[in-house]
N, C-alpha and C positions, 0 to 999 in steps of 0.2 A: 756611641756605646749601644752595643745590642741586649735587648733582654729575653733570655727561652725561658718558659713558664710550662711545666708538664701539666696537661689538659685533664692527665686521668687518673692519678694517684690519690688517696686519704687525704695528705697533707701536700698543703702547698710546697712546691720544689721548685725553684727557680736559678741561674745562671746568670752572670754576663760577661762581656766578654767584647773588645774590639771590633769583634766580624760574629757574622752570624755562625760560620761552622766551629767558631771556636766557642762559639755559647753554649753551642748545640752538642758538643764534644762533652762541655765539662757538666753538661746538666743530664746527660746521658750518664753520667759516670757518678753525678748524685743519686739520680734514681735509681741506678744499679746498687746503691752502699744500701740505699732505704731498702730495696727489696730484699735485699740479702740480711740485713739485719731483720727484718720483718720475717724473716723466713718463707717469704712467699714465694712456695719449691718451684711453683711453674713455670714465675716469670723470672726470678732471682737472675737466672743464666741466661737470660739474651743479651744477643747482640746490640749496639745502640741500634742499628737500622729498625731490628725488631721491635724494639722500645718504643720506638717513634713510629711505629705502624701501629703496634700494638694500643698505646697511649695518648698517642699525638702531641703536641705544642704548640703554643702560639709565642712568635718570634716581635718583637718590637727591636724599630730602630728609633731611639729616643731623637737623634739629632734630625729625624723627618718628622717626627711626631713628638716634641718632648712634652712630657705627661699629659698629653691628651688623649692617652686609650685609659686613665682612670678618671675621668670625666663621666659623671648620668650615668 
């Protein structure tokens, strides 16, 4: 199981998902409902690419690491 976690939002936003580009897909498409419900005109209409330049994320594969990035 993959986990994307958006780096740069107010609120925690996170995905998972099989594979990483499907994590990555549906947590782009969360953070796209938040900015648009937030009304935040600038970012509201990007792209995911955007989002993810714009924002960033950190992608976890639990099965290589299972919950040792919430560790210290």
């Amino acid at each position: 199981m993959i986990i994307a976690i958006c780096d740069g939002t107010a609120e925690t936003i996170y995905a998972t998902a099989p594979t990483e580009d499907e994590a990555k897909a549906a947590l782009w498409e969360l953070v796209h409902q938040f900015l648009y419900k937030s009304n935040a005109v600038e970012t509201a209409y990007y792209s995911a690419t955007e989002l993810e330049d714009y924002f960033g994320c950190v992608v976890v594969n639990t099965e290589e690491n299972p919950a040792g990035f919430l560790r210290g």
